[in-house]
C-alpha positions, -999 to 999 in steps of 0.1 A, spaced: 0 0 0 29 23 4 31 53 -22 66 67 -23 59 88 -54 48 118 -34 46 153 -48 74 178 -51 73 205 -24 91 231 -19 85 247 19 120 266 13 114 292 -14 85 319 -14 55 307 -28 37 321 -59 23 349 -50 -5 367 -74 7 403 -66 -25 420 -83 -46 408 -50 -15 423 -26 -26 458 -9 -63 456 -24 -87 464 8 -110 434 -4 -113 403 14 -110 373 -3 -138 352 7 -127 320 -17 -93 319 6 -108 333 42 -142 315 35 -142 295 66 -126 322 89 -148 347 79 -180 329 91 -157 329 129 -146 366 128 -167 386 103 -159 408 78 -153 438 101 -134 420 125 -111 408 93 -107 447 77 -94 458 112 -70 429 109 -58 439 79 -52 473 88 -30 461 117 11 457 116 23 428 143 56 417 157 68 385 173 95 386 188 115 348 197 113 319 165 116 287 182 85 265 182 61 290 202 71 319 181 70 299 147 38 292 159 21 322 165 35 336 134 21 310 114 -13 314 127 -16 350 126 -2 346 88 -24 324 81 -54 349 93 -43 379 77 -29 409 93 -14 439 71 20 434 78 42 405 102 75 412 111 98 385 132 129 391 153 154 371 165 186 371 156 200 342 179 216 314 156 197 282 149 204 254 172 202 219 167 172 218 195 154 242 179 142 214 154 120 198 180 92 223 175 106 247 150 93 232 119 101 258 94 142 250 101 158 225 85 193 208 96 211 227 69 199 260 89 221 257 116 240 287 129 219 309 108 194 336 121 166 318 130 145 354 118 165 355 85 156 318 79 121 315 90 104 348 76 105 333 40 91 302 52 61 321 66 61 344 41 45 314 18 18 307 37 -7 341 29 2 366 -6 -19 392 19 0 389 43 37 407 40 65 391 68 97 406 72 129 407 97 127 433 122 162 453 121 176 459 157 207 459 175 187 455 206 143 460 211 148 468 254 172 494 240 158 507 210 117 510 225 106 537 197 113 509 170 80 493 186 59 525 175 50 513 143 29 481 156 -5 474 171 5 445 188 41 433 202 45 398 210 74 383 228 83 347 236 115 338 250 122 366 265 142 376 297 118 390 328 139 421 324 130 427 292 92 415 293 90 447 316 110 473 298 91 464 268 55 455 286 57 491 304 64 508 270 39 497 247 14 500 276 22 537 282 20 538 239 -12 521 239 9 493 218 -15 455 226 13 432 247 18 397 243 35 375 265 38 335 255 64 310 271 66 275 273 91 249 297 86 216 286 50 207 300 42 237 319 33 274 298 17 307 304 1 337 285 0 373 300 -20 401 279 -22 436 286 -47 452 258 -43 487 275 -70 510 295 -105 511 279 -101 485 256 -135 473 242 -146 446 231 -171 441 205 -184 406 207 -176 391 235 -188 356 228 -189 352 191 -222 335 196 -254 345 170 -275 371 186 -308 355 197 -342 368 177 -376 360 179 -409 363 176 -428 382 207 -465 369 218 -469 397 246 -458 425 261 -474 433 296 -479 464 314 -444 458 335 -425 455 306 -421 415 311 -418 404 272 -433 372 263 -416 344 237 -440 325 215 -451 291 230 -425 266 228 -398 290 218 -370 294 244 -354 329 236 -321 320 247 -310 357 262 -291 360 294 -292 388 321 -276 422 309 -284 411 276 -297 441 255 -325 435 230 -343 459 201 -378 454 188 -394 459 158 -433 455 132 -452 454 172 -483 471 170 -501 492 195 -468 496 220 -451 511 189 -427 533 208 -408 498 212 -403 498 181 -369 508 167 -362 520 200 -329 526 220 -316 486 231 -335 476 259 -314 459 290 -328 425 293 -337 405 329 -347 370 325 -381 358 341 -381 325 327 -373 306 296 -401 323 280 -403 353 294 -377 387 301 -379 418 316 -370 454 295 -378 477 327 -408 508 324 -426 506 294 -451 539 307 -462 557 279 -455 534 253 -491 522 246 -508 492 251 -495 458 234 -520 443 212 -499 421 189 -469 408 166 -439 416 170 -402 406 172 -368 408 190 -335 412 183 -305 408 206 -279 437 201 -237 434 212 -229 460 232 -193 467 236 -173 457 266 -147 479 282 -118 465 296 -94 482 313 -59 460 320 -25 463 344 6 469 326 31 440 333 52 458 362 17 465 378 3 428 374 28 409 383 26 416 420 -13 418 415 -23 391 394 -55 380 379 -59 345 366 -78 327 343 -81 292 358 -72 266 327 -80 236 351 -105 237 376 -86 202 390 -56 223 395 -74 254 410 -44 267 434 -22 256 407 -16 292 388 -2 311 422 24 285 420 31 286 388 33 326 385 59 324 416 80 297 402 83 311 363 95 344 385 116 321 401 130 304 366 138 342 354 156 351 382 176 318 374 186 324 340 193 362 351 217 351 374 232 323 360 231 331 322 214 296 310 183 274 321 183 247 350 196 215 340 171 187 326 167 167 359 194 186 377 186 185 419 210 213 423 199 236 399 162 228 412 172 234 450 178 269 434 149 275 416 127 266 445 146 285 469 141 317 449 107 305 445 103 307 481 116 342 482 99 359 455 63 343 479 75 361 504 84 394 487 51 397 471 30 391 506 16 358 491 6 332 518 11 302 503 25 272 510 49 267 478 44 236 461 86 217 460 73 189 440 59 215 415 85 238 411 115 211 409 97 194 381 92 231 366 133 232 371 138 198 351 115 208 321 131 243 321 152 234 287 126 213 276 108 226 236 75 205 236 56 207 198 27 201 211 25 227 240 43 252 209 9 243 191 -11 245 219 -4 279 231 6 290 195 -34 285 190 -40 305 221 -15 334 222 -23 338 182 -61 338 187 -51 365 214 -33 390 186 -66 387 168 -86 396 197 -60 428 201 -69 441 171 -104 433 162 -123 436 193 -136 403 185 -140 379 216 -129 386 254 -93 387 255 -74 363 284 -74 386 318 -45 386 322 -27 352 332 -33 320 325 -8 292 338 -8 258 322 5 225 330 3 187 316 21 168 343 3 134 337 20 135 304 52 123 319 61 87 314 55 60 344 71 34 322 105 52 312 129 62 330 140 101 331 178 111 350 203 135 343 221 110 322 187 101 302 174 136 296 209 154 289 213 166 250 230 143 232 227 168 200 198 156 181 171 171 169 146 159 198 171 172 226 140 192 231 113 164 241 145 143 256 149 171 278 115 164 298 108 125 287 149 107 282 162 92 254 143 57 263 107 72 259 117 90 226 129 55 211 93 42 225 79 71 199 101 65 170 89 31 171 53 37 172 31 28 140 2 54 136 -31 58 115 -42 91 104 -81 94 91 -80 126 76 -55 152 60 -79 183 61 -70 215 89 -65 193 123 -48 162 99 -21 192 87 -13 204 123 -13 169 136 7 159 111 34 186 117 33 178 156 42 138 146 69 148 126 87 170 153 82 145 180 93 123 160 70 98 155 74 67 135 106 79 126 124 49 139 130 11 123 100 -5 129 77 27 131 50 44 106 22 69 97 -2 61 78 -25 86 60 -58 90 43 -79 110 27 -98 109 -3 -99 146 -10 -81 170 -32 -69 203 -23 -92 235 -28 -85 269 -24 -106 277 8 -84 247 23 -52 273 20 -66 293 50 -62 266 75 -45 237 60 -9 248 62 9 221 45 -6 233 11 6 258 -12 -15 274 -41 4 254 -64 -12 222 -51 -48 228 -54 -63 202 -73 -34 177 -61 -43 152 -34 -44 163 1 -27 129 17 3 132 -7 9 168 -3 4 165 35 32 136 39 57 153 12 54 186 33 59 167 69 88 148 51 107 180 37 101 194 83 114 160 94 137 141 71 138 112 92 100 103 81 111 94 46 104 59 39 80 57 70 55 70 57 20 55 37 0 75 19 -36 62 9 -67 79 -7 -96 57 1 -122 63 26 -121 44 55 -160 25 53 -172 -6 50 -167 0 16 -130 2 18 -127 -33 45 -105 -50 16 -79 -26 20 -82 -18 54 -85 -55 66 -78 -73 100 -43 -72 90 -43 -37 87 -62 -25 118 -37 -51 138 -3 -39 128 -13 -8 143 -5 9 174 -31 37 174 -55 58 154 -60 94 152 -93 109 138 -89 142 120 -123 139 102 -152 168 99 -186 144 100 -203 119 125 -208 92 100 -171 86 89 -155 90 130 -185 64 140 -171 41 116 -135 41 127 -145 43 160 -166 11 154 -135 -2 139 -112 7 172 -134 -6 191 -137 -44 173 -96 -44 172 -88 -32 204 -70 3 192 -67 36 209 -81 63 193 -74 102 200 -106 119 189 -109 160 180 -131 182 160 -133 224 157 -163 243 153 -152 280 153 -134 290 182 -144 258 201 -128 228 199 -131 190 220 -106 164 221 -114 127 236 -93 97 246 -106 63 239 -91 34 256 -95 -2 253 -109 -18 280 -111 19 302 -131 42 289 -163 42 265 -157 47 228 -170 74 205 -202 61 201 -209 59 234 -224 94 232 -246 109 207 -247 146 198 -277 164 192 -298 160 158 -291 188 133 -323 218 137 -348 206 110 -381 229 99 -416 216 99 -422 213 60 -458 234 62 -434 261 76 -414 259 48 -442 257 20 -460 284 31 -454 300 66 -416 312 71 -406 335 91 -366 339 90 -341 343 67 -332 303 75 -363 293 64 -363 303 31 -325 297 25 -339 259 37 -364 263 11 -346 277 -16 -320 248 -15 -348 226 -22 -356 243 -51 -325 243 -66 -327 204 -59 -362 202 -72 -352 225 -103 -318 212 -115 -311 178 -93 -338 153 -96 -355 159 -128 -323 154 -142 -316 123 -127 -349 108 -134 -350 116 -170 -318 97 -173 -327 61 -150 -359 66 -179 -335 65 -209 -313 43 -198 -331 20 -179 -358 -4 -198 -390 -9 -183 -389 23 -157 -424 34 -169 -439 1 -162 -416 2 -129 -427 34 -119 -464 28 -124 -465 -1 -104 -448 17 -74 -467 41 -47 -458 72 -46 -460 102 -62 -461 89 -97 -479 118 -112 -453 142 -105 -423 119 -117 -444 110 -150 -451 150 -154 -410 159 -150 -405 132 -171 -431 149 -202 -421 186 -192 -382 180 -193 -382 158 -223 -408 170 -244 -434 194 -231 -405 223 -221 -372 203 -230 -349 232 -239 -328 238 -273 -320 273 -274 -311 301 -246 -340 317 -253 -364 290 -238 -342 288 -210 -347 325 -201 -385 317 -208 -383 286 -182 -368 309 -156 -392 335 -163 -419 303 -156 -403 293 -126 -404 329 -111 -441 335 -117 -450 302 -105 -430 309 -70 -432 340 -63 -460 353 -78 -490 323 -85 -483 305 -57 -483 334 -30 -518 345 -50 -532 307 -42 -524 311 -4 -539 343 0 -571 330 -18 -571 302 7 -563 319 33 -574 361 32 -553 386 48 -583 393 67 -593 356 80 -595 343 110 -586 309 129 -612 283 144 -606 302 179 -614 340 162 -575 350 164 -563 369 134 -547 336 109 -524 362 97 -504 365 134 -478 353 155 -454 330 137 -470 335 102 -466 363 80 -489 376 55 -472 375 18 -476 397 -11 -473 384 -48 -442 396 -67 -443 411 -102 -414 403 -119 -388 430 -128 -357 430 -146 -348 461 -134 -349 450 -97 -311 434 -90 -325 401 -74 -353 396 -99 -324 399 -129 -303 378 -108 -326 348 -100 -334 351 -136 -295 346 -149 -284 317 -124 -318 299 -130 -312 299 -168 -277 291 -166 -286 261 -140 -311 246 -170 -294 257 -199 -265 233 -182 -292 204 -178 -292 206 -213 -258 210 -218 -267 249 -239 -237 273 -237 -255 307 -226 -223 319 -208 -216 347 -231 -252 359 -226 -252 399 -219 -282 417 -202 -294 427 -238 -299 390 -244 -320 383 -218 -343 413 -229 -346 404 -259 -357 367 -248 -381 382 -226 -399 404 -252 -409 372 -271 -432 358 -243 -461 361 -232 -468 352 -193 -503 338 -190 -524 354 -154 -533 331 -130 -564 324 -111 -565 304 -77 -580 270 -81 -608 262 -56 -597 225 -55 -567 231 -40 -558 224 -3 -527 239 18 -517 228 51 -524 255 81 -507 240 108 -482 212 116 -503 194 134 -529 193 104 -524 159 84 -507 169 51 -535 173 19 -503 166 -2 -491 136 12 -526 122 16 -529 132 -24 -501 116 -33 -511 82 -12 -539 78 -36 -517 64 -69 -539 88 -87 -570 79 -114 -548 54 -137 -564 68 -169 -551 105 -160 -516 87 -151 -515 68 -181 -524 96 -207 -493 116 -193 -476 83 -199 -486 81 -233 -473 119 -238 -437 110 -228 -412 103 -259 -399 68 -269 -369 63 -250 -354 50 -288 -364 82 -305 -342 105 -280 -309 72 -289 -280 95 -274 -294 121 -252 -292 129 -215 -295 152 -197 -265 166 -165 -281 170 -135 -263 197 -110 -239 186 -85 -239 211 -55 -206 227 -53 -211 254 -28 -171 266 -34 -177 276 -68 -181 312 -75 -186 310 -114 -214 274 -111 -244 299 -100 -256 274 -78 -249 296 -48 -260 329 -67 -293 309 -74 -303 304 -36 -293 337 -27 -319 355 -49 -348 322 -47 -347 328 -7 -340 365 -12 -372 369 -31 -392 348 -11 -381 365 17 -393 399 -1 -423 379 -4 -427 369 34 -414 406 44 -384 387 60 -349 403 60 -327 395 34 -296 380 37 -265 384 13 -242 355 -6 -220 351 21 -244 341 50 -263 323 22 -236 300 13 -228 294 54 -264 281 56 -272 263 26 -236 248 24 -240 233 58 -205 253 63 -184 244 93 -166 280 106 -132 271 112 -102 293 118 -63 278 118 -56 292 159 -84 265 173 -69 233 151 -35 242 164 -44 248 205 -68 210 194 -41 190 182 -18 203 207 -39 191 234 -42 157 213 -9 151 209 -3 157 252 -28 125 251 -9 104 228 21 109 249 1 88 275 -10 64 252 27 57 239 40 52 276 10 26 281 -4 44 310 -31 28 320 -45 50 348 -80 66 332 -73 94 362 -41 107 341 -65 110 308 -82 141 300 -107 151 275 -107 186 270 -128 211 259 -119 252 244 -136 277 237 -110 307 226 -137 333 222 -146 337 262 -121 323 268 -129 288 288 -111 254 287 -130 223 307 -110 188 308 -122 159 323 -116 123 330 -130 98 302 -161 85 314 -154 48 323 -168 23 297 -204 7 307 -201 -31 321 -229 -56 323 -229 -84 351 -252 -114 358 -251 -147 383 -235 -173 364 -250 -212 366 -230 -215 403 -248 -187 415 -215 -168 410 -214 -129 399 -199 -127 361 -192 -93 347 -182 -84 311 -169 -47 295 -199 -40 272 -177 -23 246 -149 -41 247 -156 -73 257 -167 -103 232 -171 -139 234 -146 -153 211 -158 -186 196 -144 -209 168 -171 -217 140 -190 -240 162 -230 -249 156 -253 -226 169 -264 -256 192 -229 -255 208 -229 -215 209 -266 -218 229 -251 -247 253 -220 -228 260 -239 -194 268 -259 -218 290 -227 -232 307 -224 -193 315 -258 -188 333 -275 -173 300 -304 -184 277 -301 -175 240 -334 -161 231 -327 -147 201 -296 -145 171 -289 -128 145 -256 -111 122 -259 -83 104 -298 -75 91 -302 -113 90 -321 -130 120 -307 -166 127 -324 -183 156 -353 -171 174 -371 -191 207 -405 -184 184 -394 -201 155 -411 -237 141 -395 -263 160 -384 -277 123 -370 -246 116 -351 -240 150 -344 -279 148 -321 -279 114 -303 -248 123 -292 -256 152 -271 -285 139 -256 -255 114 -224 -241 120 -227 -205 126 -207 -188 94 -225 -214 73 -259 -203 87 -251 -169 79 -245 -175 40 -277 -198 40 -300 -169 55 -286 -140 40 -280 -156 8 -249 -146 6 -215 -155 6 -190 -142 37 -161 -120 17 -133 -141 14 -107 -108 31 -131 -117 61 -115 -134 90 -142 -131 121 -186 -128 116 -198 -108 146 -231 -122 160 -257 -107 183 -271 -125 208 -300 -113 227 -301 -136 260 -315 -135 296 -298 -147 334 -314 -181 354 -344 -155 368 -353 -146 332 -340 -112 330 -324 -94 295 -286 -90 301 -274 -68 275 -241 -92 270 -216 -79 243 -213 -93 206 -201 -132 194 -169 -128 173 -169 -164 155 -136 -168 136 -133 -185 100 -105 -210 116 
């Protein structure tokens, strides 16, 4: 399976850059796509008017430069001067051996420099920053790592007297810490990055308590501000000055004295409004004697005091001694914690400080972890962004981190073991030794995935080192190709790789970092599915080690969990959404797998609210995506399975359904309105428009008036629905000309027409030529009013119709024979594409149906988030995920078994929060065996392990066990069941169990298939269910 014909890539030189888009204010939403729906396009033009400097380039300052590159800033410029060290290369990743003795600035700016063409990076010139302060005057934001204490506050107490935004990041093997100071009055303009809440009011009382429609939450929180709007008879609300909101109740809030605004009498809606936050922040002097913490792990809660004390207490080290405490040195530790001691005291802090702590903070000093580079790289990155944007609540103003339980139990760590021995992992040897880091080079890995978190993960492996040695491996996968919306988070690919494959691009980057991966690592492009069990068979899944998930749907990570699970494999599980992000640890035979826990179905609309009662912008984006589907999809599809497929007709007929709408597509698109020239497809579009917007709107308001009334005498026309008006089409009106243009191009392309070179003139012209017929309502037709109504449409199509009517339309449709060598293309979403008009056709169907509805329009860009299904992701969040991951895997590599050392961890960058907890335990089942005596069983991990016995031996040996099989079955086939004939029961039992399979599924067992899982549904001696795991039954 191994593919050593990987890509050229060249991480060394600048990229191609395309110069024309270089200083233009625009944002480029193809590249920023998935960032933009995090930050917003304000937050992103205040970003790009904003000039940053890091200052320190080993792995944390690599880091940070490479995600605020990535996000777009107007100018980055680097500084450090210090000459590349062997070390440096076990987080630096854009050094290479060759590099060594060079600036690390002067090497590494042109390495950056490739990763945005909007984004300009260059060297910083200066003999000296704590010397030369004015130099800093030109940035927003200064961000050291690295640095000496000394010059943290020379430099800190400058740009906060400037107004310059200050970032501190450091990292000592598995301990770090942030420090911000964002200046006096610094405000913040979206403090959570969370959607404002909106919705529809049912009451207003006389002491201002507002009431939410039934069975709608309204989400707000106290000190919330809201604004209203379309009430009626308390109209002074409307438009009004943002209201401070109280909560009551889910239902119900409070917006204070409402005097003199009238008296409520209905509709109406809210609106939640950001208010800027002010902030005001402690320069560095100031703040380090009065600290204010933001608590990483509530497990750890005294934990930061330490922390800030003993990183005083490691400056004070190096200041006096001129280099770092010695990995695992006692004497250089006695120091440290002496001083530590001292510093307490100085500062008035009563607290007890912590020996064990601080000596282990003494033995990491040297260390350079990747992973904690990546994982406060993420944070202190995410931080800038916050510095110049406004966007999210900045960290106030420490925050201490630590990942002790990382450390092996089963290698050993001295002086001798953890001294450099001038390799490039004298960084992770530092903190781990020399035994543990021959334990990772040895390690044989999966990777599911190559998108944003499979980049960074794959850039953390290759500077720890993983699989580098002689019997170690990474594997990769991923059946995707490279876009250009992947470039804004996917850091291993260049422009010149779109359209290349994402697993081979990944692995020839992470080779070209680490040269010691060549030859140890596999590149596949399958997905991983029961598909794909051929290639990825039981002697695949059981030369691994581990598996890491890097995947971006449910569906595919259930799989390979299920997979993990049935081979007994760890797997290290992450996902992003935004500027959260999870990780979880699964462990065979300790904690529960993936599976174990479901998230939350995806929000669905009633379909009568979408037909004919929206009232949001989501609505009739949801709508308007079916229409394209029901336009430019399906038709499509069915004309073809009709030409191609004999009999379909006589198929279709015979099948419920709705068979009079699939015989009337099949008439309209292939005789009745099939296209030839661009001018009927401007006439279909023109069709399609009246129909929707203006007939069918003119048929609801016949059946219901704007003027009835419901069954209890309330106005129809109020509280979640909204009266429509009828459009009349205008080619003058931008949306109407737009809907017009992407409909016709999306049929002319059925039809395979070229209209591309169509002008406005054209269109006209087409238009002249037809006549649109008026419509009047039909009587006989019958809409759905409410949800809870059965639905006249579905109960229409039920009834297969009168058979003469269906057959006539039958008659009408061509000969398949007579259209020999036709077909039509149906449309295959592609959301990405600018120039395909499939997003420019939603935008202006739900636009216009929102004109219809009175509904607030929305424009292509939140379009294309909702009707794309798109996932907001921005590159600081994958790297502070995969950071956290790879602190996991440490653990799994050492074979630490202790589920209290495990964390799953949770991040939200935006408040900012992080949550970690131990893995929930996995679920066991227990029963009294035959002997009376207790029998438990892990019911994930567990299985009875049989040979291909006859079911009659499988049922006595579960008996031998205390259990009566009631029931069994394998897959979708059901075996043996108590209620079966006593013939029936009687010849199976005497069947061996993988040859009972193939008899009732009819099928043969694939030949790559070594083991048949069986379920077995069985109850204890006092006829009880006992949910026992599955039967694996082996070919052998």
């Amino acid at each position: 399976m191994t593919d050593q014909r990987l890509p050229e890539v060249d991480l060394v030189t600048r990229m191609q850059v395309d110069e024309s888009v270089v200083g233009n204010n625009d944002i480029d939403e193809s590249l920023y796509s998935r960032q933009l729906y995090v930050l917003g396009h304000e937050a992103m033009k205040r970003m790009g008017a904003s000039n940053v400097l890091i200052v320190g380039l080993k792995g944390l300052g690599v880091e940070i430069a490479k995600n605020v590159a990535l996000a777009g800033v107007k100018s980055l410029t680097l500084f450090d001067p210090a000459p590349v060290a062997i070390a440096d290369l076990s987080s630096q990743f854009f050094l290479r051996p060759g590099d060594v003795g060079k600036p690390r600035d002067a090497v590494t700016v042109p390495r950056v420099a490739e990763l945005n063409a909007y984004t300009p990076v260059s060297v910083h010139k200066s003999s000296g920053l704590a010397d030369n302060l004015t130099e800093l005057d030109k940035y927003q934001v200064v961000v050291l790592t690295g640095a000496p204490l000394k010059d943290q506050l020379t430099i800190g107490d400058y740009c906060h007297s400037k107004g310059i935004y200050f970032v501190i990041a450091d990292t000592f093997g598995l301990f770090g810490n942030i420090f911000c100071d964002f200046g006096e009055k610094f405000s913040v303009i979206d403090a959570t990055g969370e959607n404002p809440q909106s919705g529809i009011i049912a009451g207003v009382d006389d002491e201002g308590v507002v009431s939410a429609l039934d069975e709608t939450r309204h989400g707000l929180e106290d000190g919330d501000y809201v604004t209203f709007s379309e009430i009626e008879g308390m109209e002074g609300l409307n438009n009004s000055e943002p209201r401070k909101v109280t909560v009551k109740g889910p239902y119900t809030f409070s917006i204070g004295d409402v005097s003199g605004l009238g008296q409520y009498k209905r509709g109406g809606l809210f609106q939640q409004v950001k208010m800027p936050k002010i902030l005001d922040f402690k320069s560095i002097t100031q703040s380090l004697v009065e600290p204010e913490f933001l608590v990483s792990d509530y497990a750890k809660f005294d934990r930061p005091q330490q922390l800030h004390i003993g990183f005083q207490a490691l400056h004070a080290f190096v200041q006096t001694q001129g280099h770092l405490p010695r990995p695992m040195n006692k004497d250089d530790a006695a120091v440290v914690v002496k001083s530590a001691e001292v510093f307490a005291k100085k500062m008035g802090v009563e607290v007890e400080i912590d020996e064990k702590l601080l000596t282990e903070l003494s033995y990491q000093a040297t260390g350079d972890l990747n992973p904690m580079a990546a994982l406060f790289g993420g944070l202190a990155a995410q931080e800038v962004l916050k510095a110049v944007s406004g966007k999210f609540h900045p960290v106030q103003q420490w925050m201490y981190f630590d990942s002790l339980e990382s450390l092996p139990k089963g290698s050993k760590r001295s002086e001798e073991l953890c001294a450099p021995i001038g390799s490039r992992y004298d960084g992770q040897i530092a903190v781990f030794g020399t035994e543990y880091q021959e334990k990772v080079s040895n390690i044989k890995q999966f990777l599911v995935g190559a998108g944003a978190i499979g980049c960074e993960m794959l850039k953390n492996w290759a500077m720890i080192g993983l699989g580098t040695g002689p019997n170690g491996q990474i594997t990769i996968t991923d059946m995707d190709s490279i876009e250009k919306s992947n470039l804004n988070r996917q850091f291993l690919f260049r422009p010149k790789d779109v359209g290349k494959m994402k697993s081979d691009c990944a692995a020839a980057a992470v080779q070209l970092m680490n040269p010691d991966l060549q030859g140890h690592t596999v590149c596949l492009k399958d997905r991983v599915s029961p598909e794909t069990e051929e290639i990825f068979n039981e002697n695949f899944w059981n030369s691994l080690d581990g598996v890491t998930n890097a995947l971006d749907n449910v569906e595919a990570r259930t799989y390979v969990d299920r997979r993990c699970v049935f081979f007994q494999k760890p797997l290290l599980e992450s996902g992003t959404l935004g500027t959260k992000g999870n990780t979880q640890v699964v462990l065979p035979g300790i904690t529960e797998s993936y599976s174990s826990s479901v998230d939350p179905p995806e929000q669905s609309f009633p379909m009568c609210t979408l037909r004919s009662f929206p009232n949001k912008i989501e609505h009739t984006i949801a709508w308007a995506r079916e229409l394209f589907e029901t336009n430019f999809v399906k038709p499509a599809e069915t004309a073809n399975l009709y030409l191609t497929k004999p009999d379909y007709l006589k198929t279709t007929l015979a099948q419920g359904g709705d068979q009079k709408t699939t015989l009337t597509v099949l008439r309209d698109y292939l005789k009745n309105e099939r296209a030839l020239t661009f001018e009927d497809c401007v006439s279909w579009a023109r069709m399609v428009f009246e129909k929707q917007y203006n007939n069918a709107i003119q048929q609801l308001l016949y059946n219901f008036p704007k003027d009835s009334t419901s069954s209890s005498g309330q106005p129809f026309w109020s509280g979640p629905k909204r009266a429509p008006d009828a459009l009349k089409f205008d080619i003058n009106d931008p949306t109407h000309y737009q809907f017009l243009v992407a409909a016709t191009n999306l049929h002319a392309f059925n039809y395979n027409i070229n209209v591309r070179d169509k002008d406005r003139a054209a269109y006209e012209a087409a238009l002249d030529s037809m006549i649109v017929p008026d419509f009047t309502p039909d009587p006989g037709v019958k809409i759905q009013a409410d949800d809870k109504e059965p639905d006249p449409n579905k109960e229409a199509s039920g009834n297969f119709g009168d058979d003469t009517e269906l057959e006539k339309i039958a008659a009408d449709i061509p000969d398949p024979k007579s259209l020999a060598g036709f077909k039509l293309t149906p449309v295959e979403f592609e959301k990405d594409d600018d120039t395909n008009y499939h997003i420019d056709f939603i935008t202006a169907a739900s636009n216009l149906r929102a004109m219809n509805y009175k509904i607030e329009t929305a424009d292509r860009h939140k379009t294309k988030f909702i009707a794309g299904k798109i996932i907001p992701a921005i590159a600081t969040t994958t790297a502070l995920v995969t950071g956290l991951v790879v602190l996991e895997l440490y653990k799994i590599i050492d074979g630490n078994t202790d589920v209290e050392q495990y964390k799953n961890g949770f991040a939200n960058l935006a408040l900012p929060f992080f949550g970690f907890s131990e893995p929930i335990a996995s679920p066991k089942v227990t029963w009294k065996g035959r002997n009376g005596e207790k029998l438990t069983m892990d019911k994930i991990w567990d299985r009875f392990e049989v040979k291909n016995i006859t079911l009659k031996e499988l049922i006595d040996d579960f008996q031998s066990r205390g259990l009566d099989i009631s029931m069994v079955s394998s897959g979708v086939s059901l075996l043996y069941a108590v209620f079966f004939p006593p013939a029936k029961r009687g010849e199976r039992l005497e069947m061996k169990l993988i040859d009972l399979v193939e008899f009732v599924s009819k099928k043969p067992v694939p030949a790559h298939q070594k083991f048949v899982i069986f379920e077995v549904v069985a109850e204890d001696g006092d006829g009880e269910d006992v949910e026992v795991p599955y039967v694996m039954v082996s070919r052998d």
